[in-house]
Each structure stands twice: as structure tokens, then as C-alpha cells.
N, C-alpha and C positions, 0 to 999 in steps of 0.2 A: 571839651570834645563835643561837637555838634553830633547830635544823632538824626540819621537822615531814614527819614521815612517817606511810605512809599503815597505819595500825596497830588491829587488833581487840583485843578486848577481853581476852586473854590476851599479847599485846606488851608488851615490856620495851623495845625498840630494832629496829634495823634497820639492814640493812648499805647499806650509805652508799658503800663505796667495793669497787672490783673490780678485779684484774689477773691473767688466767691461772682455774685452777679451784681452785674449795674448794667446800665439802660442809659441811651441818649433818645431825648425827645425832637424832633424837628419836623418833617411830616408825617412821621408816623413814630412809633416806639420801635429802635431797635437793643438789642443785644450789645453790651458793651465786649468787644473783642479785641486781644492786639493787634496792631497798627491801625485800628478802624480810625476814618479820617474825621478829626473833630471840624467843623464851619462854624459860620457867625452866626450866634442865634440858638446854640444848639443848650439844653436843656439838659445837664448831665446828672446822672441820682444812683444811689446806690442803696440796698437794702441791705441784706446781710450778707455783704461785697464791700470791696475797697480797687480802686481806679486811683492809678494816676496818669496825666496828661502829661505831654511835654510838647509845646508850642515851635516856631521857626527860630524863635530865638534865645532856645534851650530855656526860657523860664519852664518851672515845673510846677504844677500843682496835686498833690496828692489826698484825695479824698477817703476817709475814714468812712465808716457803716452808719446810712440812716442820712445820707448829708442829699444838699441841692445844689448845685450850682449852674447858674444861668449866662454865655457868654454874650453879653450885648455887644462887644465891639474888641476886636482884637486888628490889628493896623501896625505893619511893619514895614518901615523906609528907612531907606540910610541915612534920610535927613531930618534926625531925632525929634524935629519942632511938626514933623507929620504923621509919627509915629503915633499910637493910641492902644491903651488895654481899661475898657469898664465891663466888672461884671460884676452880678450880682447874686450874694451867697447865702442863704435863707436857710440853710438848717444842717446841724451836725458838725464837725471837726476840718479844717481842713490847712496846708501848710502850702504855703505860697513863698515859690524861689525863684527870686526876679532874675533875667538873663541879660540880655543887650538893654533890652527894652528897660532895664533899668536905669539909666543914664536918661534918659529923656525927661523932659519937664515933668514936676511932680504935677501938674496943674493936665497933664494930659495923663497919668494914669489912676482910677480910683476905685477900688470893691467896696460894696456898699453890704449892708445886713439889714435887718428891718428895724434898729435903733441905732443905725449910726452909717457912716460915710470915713473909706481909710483914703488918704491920700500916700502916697509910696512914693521912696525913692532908694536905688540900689537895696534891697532887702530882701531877708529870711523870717519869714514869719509866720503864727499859725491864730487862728479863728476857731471861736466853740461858740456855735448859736444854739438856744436850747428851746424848745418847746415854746418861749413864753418869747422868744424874738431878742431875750437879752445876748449881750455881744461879750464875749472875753477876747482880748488881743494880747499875744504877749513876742516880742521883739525876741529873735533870736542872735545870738551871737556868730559871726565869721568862723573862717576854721582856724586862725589865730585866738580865738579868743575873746575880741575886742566888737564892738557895737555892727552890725553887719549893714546899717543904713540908719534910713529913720522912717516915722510913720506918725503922720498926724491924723487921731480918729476926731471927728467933729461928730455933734449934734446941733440942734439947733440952737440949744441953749451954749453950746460953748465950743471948746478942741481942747486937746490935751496931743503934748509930744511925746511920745518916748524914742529915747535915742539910746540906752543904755542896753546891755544884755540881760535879757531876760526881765525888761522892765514889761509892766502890761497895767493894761484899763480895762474896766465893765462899763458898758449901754445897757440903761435898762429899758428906758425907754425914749423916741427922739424928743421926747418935749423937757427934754434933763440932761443937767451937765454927764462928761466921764466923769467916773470915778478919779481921784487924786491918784497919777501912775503910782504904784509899787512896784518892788523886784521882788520875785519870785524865786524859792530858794532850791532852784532846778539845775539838771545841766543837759549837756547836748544827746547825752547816750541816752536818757531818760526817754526824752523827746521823740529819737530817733527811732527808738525801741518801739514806743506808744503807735505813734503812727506809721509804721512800714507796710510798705502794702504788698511788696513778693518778700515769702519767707526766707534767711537766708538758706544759698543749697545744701545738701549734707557734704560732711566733710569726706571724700571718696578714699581718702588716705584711713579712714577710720573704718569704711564701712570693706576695704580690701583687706586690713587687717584682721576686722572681724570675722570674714569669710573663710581667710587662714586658718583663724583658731576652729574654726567650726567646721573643719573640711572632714571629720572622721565619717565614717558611712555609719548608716543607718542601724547596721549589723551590733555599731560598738556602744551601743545607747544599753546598758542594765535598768531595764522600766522595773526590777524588783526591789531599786533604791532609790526610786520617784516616791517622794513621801509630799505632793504638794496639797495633799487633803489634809496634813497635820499644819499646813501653814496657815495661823492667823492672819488675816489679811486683813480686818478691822480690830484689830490688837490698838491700843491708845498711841504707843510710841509711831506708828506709820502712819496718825493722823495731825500727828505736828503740823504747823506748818511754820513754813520758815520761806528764805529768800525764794529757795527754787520754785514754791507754788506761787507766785506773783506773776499776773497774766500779764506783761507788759503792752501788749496789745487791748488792753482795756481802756479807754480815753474819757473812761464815765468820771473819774477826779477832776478833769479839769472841768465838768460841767459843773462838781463842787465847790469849785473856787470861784463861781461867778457868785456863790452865794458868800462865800467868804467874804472877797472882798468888797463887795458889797457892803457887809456889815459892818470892816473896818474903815470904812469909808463911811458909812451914818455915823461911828463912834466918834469919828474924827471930829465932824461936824457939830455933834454933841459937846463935845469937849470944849471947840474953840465960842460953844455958847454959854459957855460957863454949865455948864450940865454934868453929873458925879457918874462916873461912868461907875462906881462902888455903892452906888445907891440902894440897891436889894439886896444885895449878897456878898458873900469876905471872901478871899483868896491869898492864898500865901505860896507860898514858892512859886510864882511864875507871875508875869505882869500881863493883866487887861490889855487883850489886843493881838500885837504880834510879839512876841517877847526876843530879842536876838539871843539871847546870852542861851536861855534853854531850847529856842528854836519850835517854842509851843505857841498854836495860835488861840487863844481863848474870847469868846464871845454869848452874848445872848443877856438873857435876862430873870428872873425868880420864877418865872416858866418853865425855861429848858434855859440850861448851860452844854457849850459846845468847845471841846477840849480838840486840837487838833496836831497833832506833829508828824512829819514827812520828810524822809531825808532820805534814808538807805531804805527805810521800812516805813509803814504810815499807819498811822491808826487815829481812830476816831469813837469822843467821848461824847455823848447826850444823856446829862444828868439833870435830876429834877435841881430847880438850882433854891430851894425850901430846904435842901435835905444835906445832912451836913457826911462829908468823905473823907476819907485819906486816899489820893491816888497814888500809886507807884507804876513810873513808867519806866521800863530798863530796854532800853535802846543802844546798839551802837558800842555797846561795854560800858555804859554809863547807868547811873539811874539818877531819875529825877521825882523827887516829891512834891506832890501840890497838895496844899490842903484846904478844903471848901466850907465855908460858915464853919470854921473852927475845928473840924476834922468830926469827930465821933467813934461811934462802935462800925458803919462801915466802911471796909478797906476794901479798895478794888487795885489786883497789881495784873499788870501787862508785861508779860518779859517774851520780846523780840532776839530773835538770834539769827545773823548775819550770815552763820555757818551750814 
């Protein structure tokens, strides 16, 4: 469904969606508001706000907090080999859903970050640049399912494809290969949840019922069996946390996967030099790396060990890795044991609950 906004004669798109403040730059700084008309050129950013844009030819771009992105050229004709989309995205989170404009040569459309260059074709996909200019790409899946395009990220030293769902690369820097793609053991709601930028509306069927139940007048309230002074409200059991305090709208994890993978990417490399990736330290229940079977990712070195599993729940271990453990992690209705330089006297257990 095309969305039609209200657009002069130098508009490319227009911002469609609003949470919090952002700012277009072009001659001057304005106020990011709906329908405000996005141009060529235009400088879009967001601080403690989220924006998304939707262009002429329904691509969409939706910017998370703290993000830049710069549109060098945006170029729409019916005669795909004149069509053009470059722009450049320099910091922060962001999800990029190709429209028409997706069908056109890959070779005319590319976003670039400051360690790497994406070349696109028909795709869903999202970008985390962090501070230090390194690049996360990770390919999203169709609403079937199945690979939603493809995306070749280049450096100078090399390119790397991903065609698969939910496969992705790190840039660390341009003068360095991508990292060797992995898949990420994500899925679409995760995703969707992370980066949404208008909240969903309240459900009105919910908030009419509640008005029902609440319709008694003023009169019939007994404030002499209001005991909310006897309620603990820092009692231990209301400071659980569980599924429901998980901020989905938090996008700071995948800023930690640029170090992850990163690191399974030097082990990799290690490895095919003949180099012991077991060299400082022992581990048992769970394999160096990324383990499929337990779904834990473990890395580092007799400095610091880094213990990581994310699925329904996520959590995250940095152990002196000199120092010997018993871990228990019970996740999911499972539990999993690792045990570090031979286990010892300390046991650290983790129990996640879904409920």
C-alpha cells in the first residue's frame, strides 16, 4: 500500500513515523515532525527519539536513538537502470526496507558506514554503527520465512555475501576483511519489538472494559480498608525479574555482538593457524566459540572469559578466566553446566523464568 504524503516538488519521502525528538539538518536545523518533507541532502539524527522515513517508493527506513543518517541521492524512474538510492549512515541502529527501488541494479543502490560499503538488492535489513565506526549487518528474513534479498558488504580489503535469514557481518575497520557471515540465533518479533519506533496503540476494548469495572462513584470507595501503607513494595519477591521486565526497545545487545562476533571471527582465524584455542584455560560442558547444541557463546582469554546465551532470556558471564567455576545456567526449563579450569569451591547459578 503506497502511503501518500503531502510532498513538493523537491521531496523524496517523508517522515511517517515519530517517538521522542530528532532533527533534519539541511539549511538550517529543523524539528523532526509528521509528514515533514524529507530532500536530497538532508541530514537526519536523532537523540533520545526514534524516526522513521518512508520514501516514494514505499522503502522504509526506521532510525533507533543516538543514530545519523545522511541522504546523498535518492532518484526514482520507472526505468530501473535510472533509478538511484546512496546514503550514508554513521552512527547508531537502523532498519532498511527496500520498496520498488529494490528491483533496480544492485550496482545503483549502496549505504555506506565508515568501515564498510552495502550493496543491496530487494532487502530487509538492519545496521548497528558504534562509537568506534565498526559495522554490524544482519539480513533479515521475508514474511515467508525465507531470505528477503541479498547484501554484499565490501571493504577494501575484501566482500562478504549474505543471502541467508538472519545471517550478518562486522567492519571493523576499511583497511580489513568482514568478518566470516554467521547466523544469528534471532527471529523477526525480536527484531521488530527492538526497533519500533510508534508504540503499539492501547487496546480500546481493554481500556472500555476497564472503565465498566470502574464505573462505581466516588461515594462507594471505604478509604478505612485502604491498607496501602502496609504494602511492601521493595519485598524481594516484586524485585524478580523475569520476561516481562525486558525492555525490548533496548538495541544496546546488538552493539554487543559486534564484539562477539568479532571475536569468533579472530578464533576462527586462530584456529585455521594451527593456534589452541584451549591454551590458558579448561572448559567443560559447553564448546569454545559458539556451541549449537547448548546455544552458549563462550570466548576470551586467562584475563577475562565471556560466557553468553540469548534465546528467550540473555544473560551474560565475565569470569576471571585464572579462577576455576561451576556454572549453572537454567534457562527455557533446561539447565546447562559448564565447568571452568576444573570447577572448585565457586558455583555461580543463574535461573531465568519465561513465566
Amino acid at each position: 500500500m503506497m502511503v501518500v504524503l503531502p510532498l513538493h516538488a523537491d521531496s523524496i519521502g517523508g517522515i511517517t513515523e515519530l517517538r521522542g525528538v530528532g532533527q533534519v539538518l539541511r539549511d538550517g536545523a529543523y524539528s523532526a515532525e509528521l509528514d515533514f518533507d524529507i530532500e536530497q541532502n538532508d541530514d537526519v539524527r536523532t537523540a533520545n527519539g526514534r524516526v522513521g522515513i518512508t520514501f516514494l517508493d514505499d522503502s522504509v527506513v526506521r532510525l533507533t536513538e543516538h543514530s545519523k543518517l545522511v541522504i546523498d541521492e535518492v532518484i526514482f524512474n520507472p526505468n530501473p537502470s535510472k533509478s538511484k538510492m546512496r546514503m550514508q549512515f554513521a552512527s547508531g541502529t537502523a532498519r532498511f526496507i527496500t520498496g520498488k527501488i529494490g528491483a533496480i541494479n544492485k550496482e545503483n543502490i549502496s549505504i555506506s558506514t565508515p568501515t564498510s560499503n552495502i550493496g543491496i538488492r530487494g532487502t530487509d535489513f538492519t545496521v548497528t554503527v558504534d562509537e568506534l565506526g565498526r559495522s554490524l549487518v544482519i539480513l533479515l528474513p521475508d514474511e515467508f520465512g525465507v531470505s528477503s534479498g541479498e547484501i554484499t558488504v565490501t571493504t577494501a580489503m575484501g566482500s562478504v555475501v549474505l543471502n541467508q535469514p538472519f545471517q550478518s557481518t562486522v567492519t571493523s575497520v576499511w583497511e580489513t576483511t568482514p568478518t566470516k557471515p554467521v547466523i544469528l540465533d534471532l527471529n523477526l518479533n525480536i527484531i521488530d519489538n527492538m526497533l519500533i519506533v510508534s508504540p503499539p496503540k492501547p487496546d480500546e476494548r481493554f481500556i472500555e472494559e476497564e472503565v465498566v469495572n470502574n464505573s462505581g462513584g466516588i461515594l462507594d470507595v471505604d478509604y478505612l480498608e485502604f491498607e496501602d501503607l502496609d504494602v511492601d513494595y521493595l519485598a524481594e519477591d516484586d524485585l524478580d525479574f523475569n520476561e516481562l521486565d525486558i525492555d525490548y526497545l533496548d538495541v544496546n545487545f546488538l552493539e554487543d555482538l559486534l564484539e562477539v562476533i568479532e571475536e569468533l571471527d579472530a578464533l576462527a582465524v586462530a584456529e585455521q593457524r594451527g593456534a589452541s584455542a584451549f591454551a590458558e584455560f579448561d572448559i567443560q560442558g559447553t564448546l569454545f566459540g559458539q556451541d549449537p547444541t547448548t546455544q552458549i557463546i563462550t570466548f576470551g582469554d586467562a584475563e577475562k572469559i565471556t560466557l553468553i546465551r540469548s534465546v528467550t532470556q540473555s544473560v551474560q558471564l565475565d569470569l576471571n578466566g585464572e579462577t576455576s567455576y561451576n556454572i549453572i545456567i537454567e534457562q527455557d526449563g533446561k539447565a546447562y553446566n559448564v565447568i571452568l579450569n576444573s570447577g572448585g569451591q565457586s558455583t555461580i547459578r543463574i535461573r531465568q523464568s519465561g513465566g
